[in-house]
N, CA, C and O atoms as CSV, one atom per row, in Angstrom:
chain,resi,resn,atom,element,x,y,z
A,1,UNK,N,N,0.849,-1.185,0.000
A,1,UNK,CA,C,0.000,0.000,0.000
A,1,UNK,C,C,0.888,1.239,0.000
A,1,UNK,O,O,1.816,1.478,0.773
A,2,UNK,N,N,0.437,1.981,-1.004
A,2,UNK,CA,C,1.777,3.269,-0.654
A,2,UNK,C,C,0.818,4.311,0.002
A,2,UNK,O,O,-0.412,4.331,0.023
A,3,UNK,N,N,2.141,5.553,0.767
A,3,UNK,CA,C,1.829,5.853,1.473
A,3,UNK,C,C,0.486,7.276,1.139
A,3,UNK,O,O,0.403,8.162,0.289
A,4,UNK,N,N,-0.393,6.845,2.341
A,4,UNK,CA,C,-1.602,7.832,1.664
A,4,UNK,C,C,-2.616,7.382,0.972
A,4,UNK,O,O,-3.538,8.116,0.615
A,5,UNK,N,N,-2.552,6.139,0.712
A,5,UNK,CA,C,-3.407,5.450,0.185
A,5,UNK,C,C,-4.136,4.469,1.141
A,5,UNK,O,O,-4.066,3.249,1.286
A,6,UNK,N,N,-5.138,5.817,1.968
A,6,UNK,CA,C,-6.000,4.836,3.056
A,6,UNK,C,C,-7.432,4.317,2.632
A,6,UNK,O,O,-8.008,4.808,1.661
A,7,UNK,N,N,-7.893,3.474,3.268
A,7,UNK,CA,C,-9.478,2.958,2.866
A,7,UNK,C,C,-10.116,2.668,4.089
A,7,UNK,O,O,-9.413,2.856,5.082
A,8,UNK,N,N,-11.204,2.280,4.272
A,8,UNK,CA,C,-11.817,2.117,5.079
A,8,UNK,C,C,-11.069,0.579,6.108
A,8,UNK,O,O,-11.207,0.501,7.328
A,9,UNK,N,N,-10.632,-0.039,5.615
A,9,UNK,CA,C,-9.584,-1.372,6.063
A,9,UNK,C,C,-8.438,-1.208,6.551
A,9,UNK,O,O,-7.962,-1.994,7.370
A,10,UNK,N,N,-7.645,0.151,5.988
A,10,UNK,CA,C,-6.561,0.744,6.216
A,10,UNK,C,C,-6.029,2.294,6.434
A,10,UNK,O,O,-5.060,2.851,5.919
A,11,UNK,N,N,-7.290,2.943,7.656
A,11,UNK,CA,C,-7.125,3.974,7.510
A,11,UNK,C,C,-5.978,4.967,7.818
A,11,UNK,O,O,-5.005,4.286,8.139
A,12,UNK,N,N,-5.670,6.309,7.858
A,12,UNK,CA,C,-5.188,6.781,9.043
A,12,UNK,C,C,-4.954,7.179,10.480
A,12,UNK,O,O,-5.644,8.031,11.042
A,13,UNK,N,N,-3.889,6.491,11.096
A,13,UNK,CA,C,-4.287,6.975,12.420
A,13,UNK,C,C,-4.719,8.181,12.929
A,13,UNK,O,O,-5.646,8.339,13.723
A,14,UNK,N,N,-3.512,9.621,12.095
A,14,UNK,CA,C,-4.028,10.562,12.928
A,14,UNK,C,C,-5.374,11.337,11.950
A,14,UNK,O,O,-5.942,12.296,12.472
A,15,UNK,N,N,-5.779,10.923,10.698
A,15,UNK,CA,C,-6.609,11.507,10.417
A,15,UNK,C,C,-7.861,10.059,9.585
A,15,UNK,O,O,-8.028,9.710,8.416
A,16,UNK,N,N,-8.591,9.515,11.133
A,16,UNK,CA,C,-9.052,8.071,10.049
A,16,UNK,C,C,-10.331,8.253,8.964
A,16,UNK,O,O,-10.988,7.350,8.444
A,17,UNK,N,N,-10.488,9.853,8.772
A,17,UNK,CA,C,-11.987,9.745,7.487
A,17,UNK,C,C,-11.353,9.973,6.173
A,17,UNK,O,O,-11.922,9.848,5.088
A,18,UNK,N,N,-10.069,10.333,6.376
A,18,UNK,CA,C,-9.518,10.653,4.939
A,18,UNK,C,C,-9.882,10.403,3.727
A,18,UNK,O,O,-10.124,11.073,2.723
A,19,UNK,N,N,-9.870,8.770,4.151
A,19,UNK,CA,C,-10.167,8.322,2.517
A,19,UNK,C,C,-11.822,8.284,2.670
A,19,UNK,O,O,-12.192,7.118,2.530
A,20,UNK,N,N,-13.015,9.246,2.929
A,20,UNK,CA,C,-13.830,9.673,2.605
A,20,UNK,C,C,-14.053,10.202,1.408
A,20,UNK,O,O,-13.288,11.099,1.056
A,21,UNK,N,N,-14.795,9.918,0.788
A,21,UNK,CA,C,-15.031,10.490,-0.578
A,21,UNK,C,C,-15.601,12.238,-0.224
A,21,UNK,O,O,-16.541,12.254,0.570
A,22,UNK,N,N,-15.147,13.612,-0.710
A,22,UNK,CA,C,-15.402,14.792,-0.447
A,22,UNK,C,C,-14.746,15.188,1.014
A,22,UNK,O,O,-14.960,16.317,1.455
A,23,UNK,N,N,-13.855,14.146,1.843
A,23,UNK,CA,C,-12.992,14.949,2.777
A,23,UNK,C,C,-12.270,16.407,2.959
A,23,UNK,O,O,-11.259,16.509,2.265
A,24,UNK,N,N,-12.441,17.034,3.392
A,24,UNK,CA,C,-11.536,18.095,3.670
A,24,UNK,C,C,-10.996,18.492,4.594
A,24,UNK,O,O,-10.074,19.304,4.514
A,25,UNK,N,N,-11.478,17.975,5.783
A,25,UNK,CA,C,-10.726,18.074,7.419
A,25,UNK,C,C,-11.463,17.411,8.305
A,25,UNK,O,O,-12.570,17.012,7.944
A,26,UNK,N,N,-10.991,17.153,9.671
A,26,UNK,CA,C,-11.230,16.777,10.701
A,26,UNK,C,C,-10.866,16.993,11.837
A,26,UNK,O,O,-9.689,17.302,12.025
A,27,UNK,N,N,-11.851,16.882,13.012
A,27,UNK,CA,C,-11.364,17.053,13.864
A,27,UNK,C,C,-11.765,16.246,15.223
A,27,UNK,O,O,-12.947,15.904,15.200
A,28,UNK,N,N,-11.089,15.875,16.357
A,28,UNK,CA,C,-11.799,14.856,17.545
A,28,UNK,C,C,-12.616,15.823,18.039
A,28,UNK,O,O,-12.331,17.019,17.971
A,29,UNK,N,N,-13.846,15.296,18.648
A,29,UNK,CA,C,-15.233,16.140,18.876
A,29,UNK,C,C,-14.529,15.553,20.363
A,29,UNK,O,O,-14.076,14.420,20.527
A,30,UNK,N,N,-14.595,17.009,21.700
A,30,UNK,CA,C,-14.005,16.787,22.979
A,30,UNK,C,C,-15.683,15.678,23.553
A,30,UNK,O,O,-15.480,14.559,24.024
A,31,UNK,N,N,-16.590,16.004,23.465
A,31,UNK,CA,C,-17.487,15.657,23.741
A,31,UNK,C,C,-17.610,13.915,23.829
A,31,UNK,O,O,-17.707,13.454,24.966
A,32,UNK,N,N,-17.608,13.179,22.944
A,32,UNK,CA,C,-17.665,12.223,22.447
A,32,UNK,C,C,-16.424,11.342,22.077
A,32,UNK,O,O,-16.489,10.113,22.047
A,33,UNK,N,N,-15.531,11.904,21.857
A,33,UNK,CA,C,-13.886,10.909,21.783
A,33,UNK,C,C,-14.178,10.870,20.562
A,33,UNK,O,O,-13.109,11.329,20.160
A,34,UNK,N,N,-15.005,10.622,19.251
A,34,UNK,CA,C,-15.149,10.642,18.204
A,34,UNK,C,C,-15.072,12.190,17.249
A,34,UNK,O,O,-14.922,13.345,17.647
A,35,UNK,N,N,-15.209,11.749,16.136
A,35,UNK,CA,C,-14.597,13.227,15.182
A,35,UNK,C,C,-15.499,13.887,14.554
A,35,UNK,O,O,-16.481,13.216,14.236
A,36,UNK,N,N,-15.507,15.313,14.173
A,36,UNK,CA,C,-16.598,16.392,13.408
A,36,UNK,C,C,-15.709,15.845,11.906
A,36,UNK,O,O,-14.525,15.514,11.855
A,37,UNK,N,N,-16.319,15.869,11.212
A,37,UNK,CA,C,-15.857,15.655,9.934
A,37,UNK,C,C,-16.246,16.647,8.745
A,37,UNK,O,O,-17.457,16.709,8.529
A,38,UNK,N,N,-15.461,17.399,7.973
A,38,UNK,CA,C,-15.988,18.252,7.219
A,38,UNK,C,C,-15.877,17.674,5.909
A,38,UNK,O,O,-14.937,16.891,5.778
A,39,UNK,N,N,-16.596,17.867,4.924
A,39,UNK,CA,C,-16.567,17.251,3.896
A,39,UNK,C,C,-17.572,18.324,2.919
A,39,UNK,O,O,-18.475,19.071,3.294
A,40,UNK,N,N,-16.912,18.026,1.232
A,40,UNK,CA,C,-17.744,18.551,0.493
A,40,UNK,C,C,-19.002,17.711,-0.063
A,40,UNK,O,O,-18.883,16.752,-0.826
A,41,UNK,N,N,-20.130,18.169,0.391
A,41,UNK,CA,C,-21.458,17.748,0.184
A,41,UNK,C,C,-21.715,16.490,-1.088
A,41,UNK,O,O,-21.948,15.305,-0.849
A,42,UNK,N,N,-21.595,17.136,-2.498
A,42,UNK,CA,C,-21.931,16.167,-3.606
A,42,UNK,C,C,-21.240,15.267,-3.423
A,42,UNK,O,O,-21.884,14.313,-2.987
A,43,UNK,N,N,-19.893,15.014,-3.572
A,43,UNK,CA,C,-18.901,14.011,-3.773
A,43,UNK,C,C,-18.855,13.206,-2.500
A,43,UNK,O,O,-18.029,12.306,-2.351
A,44,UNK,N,N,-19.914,13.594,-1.405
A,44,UNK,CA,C,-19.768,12.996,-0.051
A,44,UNK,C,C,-21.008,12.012,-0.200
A,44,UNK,O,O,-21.232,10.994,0.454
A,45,UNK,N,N,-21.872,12.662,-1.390
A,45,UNK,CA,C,-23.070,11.440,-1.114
A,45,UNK,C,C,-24.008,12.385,-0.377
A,45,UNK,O,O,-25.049,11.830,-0.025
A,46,UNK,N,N,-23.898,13.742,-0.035
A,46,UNK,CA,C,-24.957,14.134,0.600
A,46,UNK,C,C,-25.657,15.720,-0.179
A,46,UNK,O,O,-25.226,16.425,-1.092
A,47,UNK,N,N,-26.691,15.800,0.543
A,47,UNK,CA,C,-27.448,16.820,-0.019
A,47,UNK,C,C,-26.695,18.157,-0.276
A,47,UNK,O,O,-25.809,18.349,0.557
A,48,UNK,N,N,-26.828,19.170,-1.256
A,48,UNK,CA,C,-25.842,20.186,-1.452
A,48,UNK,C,C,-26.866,21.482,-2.001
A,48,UNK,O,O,-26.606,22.483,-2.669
A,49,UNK,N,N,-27.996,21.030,-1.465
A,49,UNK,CA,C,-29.271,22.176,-1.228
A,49,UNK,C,C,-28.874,23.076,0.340
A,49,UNK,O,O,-29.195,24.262,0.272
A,50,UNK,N,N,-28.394,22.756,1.353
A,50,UNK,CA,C,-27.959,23.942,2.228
A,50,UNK,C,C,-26.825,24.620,2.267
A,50,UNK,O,O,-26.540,25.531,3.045
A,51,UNK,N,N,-26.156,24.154,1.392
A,51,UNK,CA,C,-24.938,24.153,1.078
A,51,UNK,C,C,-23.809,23.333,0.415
A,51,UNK,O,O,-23.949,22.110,0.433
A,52,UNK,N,N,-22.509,23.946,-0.275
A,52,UNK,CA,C,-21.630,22.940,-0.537
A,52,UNK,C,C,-21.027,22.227,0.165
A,52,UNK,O,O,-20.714,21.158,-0.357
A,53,UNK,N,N,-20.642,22.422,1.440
A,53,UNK,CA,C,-20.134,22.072,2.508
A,53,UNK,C,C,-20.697,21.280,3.692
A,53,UNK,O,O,-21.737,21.605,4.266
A,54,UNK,N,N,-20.048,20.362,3.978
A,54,UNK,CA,C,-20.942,19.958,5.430
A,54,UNK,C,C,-20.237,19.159,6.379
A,54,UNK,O,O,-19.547,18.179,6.098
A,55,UNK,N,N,-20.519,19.799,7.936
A,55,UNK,CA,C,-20.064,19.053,8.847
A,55,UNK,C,C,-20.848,17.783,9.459
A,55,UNK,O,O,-22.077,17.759,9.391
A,56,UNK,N,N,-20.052,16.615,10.120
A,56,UNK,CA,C,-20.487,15.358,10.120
A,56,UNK,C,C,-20.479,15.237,11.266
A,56,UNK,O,O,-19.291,15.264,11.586
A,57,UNK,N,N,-21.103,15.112,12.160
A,57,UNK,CA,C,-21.105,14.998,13.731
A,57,UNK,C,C,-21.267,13.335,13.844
A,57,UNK,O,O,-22.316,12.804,14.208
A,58,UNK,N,N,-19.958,12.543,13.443
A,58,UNK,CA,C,-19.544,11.110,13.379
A,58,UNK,C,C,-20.391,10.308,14.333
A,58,UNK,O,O,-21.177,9.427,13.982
A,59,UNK,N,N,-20.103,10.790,15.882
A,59,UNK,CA,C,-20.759,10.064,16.843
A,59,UNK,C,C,-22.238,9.678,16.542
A,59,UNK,O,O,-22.687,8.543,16.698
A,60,UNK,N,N,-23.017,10.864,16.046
A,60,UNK,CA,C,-24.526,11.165,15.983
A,60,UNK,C,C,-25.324,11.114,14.455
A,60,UNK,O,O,-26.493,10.841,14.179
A,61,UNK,N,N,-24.111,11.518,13.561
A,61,UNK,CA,C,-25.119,11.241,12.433
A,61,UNK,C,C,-25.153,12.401,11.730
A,61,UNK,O,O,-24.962,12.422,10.514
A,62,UNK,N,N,-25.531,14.032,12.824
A,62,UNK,CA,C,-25.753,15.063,12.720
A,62,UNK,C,C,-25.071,16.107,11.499
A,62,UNK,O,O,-23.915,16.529,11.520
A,63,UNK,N,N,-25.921,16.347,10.629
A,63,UNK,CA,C,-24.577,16.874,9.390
A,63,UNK,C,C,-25.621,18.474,9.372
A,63,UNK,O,O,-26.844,18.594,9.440
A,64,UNK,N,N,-24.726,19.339,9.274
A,64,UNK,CA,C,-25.123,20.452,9.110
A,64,UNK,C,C,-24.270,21.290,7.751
A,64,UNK,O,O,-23.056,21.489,7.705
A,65,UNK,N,N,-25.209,21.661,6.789
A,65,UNK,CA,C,-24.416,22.478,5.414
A,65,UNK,C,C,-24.410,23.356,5.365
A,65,UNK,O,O,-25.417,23.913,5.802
A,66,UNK,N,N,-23.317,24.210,4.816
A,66,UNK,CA,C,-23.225,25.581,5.005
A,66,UNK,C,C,-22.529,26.340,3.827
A,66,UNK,O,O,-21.746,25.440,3.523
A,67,UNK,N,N,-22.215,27.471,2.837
A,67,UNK,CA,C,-22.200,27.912,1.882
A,67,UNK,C,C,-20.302,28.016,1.457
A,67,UNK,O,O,-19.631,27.796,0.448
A,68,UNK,N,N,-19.980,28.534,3.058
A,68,UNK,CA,C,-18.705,28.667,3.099
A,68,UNK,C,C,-17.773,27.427,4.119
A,68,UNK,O,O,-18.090,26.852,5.161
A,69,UNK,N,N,-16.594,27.364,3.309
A,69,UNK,CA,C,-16.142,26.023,4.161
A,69,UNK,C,C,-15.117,27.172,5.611
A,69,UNK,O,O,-14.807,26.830,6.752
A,70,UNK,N,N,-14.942,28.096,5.117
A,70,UNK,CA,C,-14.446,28.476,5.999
A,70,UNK,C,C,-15.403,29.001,7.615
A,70,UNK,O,O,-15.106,29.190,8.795
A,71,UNK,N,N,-16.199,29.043,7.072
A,71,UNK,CA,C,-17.119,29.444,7.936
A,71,UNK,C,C,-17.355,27.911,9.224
A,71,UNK,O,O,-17.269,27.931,10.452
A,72,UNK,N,N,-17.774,26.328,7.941
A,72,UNK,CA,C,-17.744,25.977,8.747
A,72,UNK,C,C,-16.310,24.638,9.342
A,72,UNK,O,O,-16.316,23.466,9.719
A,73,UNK,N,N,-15.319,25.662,9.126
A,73,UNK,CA,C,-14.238,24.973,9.542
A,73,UNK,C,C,-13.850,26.368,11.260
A,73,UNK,O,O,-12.969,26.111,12.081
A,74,UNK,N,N,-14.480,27.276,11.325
A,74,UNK,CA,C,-14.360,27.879,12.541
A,74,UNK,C,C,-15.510,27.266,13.561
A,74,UNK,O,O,-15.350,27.225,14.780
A,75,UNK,N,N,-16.597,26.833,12.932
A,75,UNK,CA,C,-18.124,26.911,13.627
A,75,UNK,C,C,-17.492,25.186,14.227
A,75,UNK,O,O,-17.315,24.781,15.376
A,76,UNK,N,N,-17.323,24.628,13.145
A,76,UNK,CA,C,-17.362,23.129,13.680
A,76,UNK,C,C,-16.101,22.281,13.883
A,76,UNK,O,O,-16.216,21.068,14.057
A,77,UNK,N,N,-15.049,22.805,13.869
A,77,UNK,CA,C,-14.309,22.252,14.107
A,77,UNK,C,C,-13.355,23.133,14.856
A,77,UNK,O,O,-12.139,22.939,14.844
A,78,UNK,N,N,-13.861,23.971,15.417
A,78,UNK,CA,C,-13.493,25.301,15.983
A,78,UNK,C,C,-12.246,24.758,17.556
A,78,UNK,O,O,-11.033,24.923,17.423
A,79,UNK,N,N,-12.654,24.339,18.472
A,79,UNK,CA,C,-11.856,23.713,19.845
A,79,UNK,C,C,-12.108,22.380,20.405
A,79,UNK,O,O,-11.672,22.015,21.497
A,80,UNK,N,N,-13.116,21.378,19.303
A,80,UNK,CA,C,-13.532,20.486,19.678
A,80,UNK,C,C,-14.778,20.636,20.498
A,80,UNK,O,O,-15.193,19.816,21.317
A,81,UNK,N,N,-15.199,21.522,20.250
A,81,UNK,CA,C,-16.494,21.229,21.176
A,81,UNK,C,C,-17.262,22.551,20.230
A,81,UNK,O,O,-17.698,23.601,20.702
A,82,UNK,N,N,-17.267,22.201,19.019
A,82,UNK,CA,C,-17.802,22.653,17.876
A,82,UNK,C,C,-19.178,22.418,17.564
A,82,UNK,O,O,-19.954,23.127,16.923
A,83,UNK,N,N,-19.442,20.805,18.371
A,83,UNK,CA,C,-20.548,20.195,17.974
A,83,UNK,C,C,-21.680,21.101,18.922
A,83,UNK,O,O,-22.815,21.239,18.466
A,84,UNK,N,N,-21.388,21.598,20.013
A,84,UNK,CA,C,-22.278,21.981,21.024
A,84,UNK,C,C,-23.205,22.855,20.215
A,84,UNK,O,O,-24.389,22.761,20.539
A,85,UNK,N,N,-22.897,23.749,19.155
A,85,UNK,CA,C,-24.031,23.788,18.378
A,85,UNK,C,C,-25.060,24.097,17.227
A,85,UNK,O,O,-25.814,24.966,16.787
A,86,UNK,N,N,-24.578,22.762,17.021
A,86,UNK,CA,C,-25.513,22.359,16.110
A,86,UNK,C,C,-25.960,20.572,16.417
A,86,UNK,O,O,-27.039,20.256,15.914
A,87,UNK,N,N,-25.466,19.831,16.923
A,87,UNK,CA,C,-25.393,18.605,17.371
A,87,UNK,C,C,-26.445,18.685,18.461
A,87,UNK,O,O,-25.932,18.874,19.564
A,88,UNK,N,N,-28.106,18.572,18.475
A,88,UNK,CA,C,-28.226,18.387,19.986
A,88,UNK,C,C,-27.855,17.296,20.806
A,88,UNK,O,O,-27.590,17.429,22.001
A,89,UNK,N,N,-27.824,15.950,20.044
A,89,UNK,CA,C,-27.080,15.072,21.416
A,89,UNK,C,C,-26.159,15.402,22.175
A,89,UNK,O,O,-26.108,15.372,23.404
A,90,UNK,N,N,-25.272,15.785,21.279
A,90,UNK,CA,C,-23.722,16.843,21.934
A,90,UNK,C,C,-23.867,17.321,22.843
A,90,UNK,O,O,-23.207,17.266,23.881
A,91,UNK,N,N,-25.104,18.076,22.494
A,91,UNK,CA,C,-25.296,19.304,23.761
A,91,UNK,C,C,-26.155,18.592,24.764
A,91,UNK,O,O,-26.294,19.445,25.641
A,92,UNK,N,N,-26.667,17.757,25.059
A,92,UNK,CA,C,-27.212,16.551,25.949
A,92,UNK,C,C,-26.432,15.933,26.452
A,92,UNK,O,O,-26.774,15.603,27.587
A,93,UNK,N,N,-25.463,15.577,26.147
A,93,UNK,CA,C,-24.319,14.784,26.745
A,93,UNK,C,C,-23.605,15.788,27.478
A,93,UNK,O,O,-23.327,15.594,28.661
A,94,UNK,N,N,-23.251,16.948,26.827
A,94,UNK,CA,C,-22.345,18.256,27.409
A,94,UNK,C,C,-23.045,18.507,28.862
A,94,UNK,O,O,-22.661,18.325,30.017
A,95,UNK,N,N,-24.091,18.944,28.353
A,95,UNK,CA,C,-25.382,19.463,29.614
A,95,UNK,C,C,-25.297,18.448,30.648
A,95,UNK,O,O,-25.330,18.826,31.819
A,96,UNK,N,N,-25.179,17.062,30.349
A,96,UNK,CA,C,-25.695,15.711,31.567
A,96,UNK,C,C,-24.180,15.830,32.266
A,96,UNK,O,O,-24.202,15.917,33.493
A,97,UNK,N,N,-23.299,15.840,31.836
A,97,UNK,CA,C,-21.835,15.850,32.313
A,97,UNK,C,C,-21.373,17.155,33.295
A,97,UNK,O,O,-20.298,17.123,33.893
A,98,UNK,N,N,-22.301,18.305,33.398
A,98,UNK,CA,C,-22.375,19.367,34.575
A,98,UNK,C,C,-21.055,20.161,33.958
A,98,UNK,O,O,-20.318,20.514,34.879
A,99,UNK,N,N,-20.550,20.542,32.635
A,99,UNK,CA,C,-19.104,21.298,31.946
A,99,UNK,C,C,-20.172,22.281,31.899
A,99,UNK,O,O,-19.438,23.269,31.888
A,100,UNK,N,N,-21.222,22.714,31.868
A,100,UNK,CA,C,-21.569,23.891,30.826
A,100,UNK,C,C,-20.725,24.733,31.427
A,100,UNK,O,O,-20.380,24.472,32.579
A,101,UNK,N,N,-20.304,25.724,30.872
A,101,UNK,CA,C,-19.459,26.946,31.132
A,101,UNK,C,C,-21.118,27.907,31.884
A,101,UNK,O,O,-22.295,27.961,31.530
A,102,UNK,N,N,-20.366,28.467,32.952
A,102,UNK,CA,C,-21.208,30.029,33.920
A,102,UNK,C,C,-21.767,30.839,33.427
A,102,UNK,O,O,-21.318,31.680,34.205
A,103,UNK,N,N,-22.626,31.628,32.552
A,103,UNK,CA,C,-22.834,33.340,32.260
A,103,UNK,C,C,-22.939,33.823,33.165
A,103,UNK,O,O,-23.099,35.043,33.198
């Protein structure tokens, strides 16, 4: 296998969605131990009516699209705890675990 040439059998350690079809980044979701996944919409297999772009909330399912990738490479993959919102399980799990941050 040369190098970079991951699949679902042989992924990467530090980045394992790579060989996703429409990948463009990732990141570990603090919430869940699992990863936000950003990806471009068509070539991902998913809808590209909210946008070209979309984040993958791995643990949950949760994909949210958005117009600009930069936009959602701050929103969702922002400190790992990106998912808090747009993910409501995220934020159910966040909330049950007593972290919410004070106002």
């Amino acid at each position: 296998m040369a190098h970079g040439d991951y699949t679902a059998e042989h992924p990467s350690k530090r980045k394992p969605h790579s060989w996703w079809a429409g990948y463009v980044a990732e990141r570990r979701n603090k919430i869940t131990g699992d990863y936000n996944v950003l990806v471009e919409a068509g070539p991902a297999g998913l809808d590209p009516a909210g946008g070209r772009w979309a984040m993958i909330c791995n643990a949950h399912g949760t994909i949210l699209n958005h117009t600009s990738q930069r936009v959602l490479r701050k929103f969702g993959l922002a400190d790992g705890y990106g998912s808090l919102e747009w993910c409501d399980d995220c934020r159910a799990i966040f909330a049950a675990s007593s972290r919410l941050p004070t106002r």
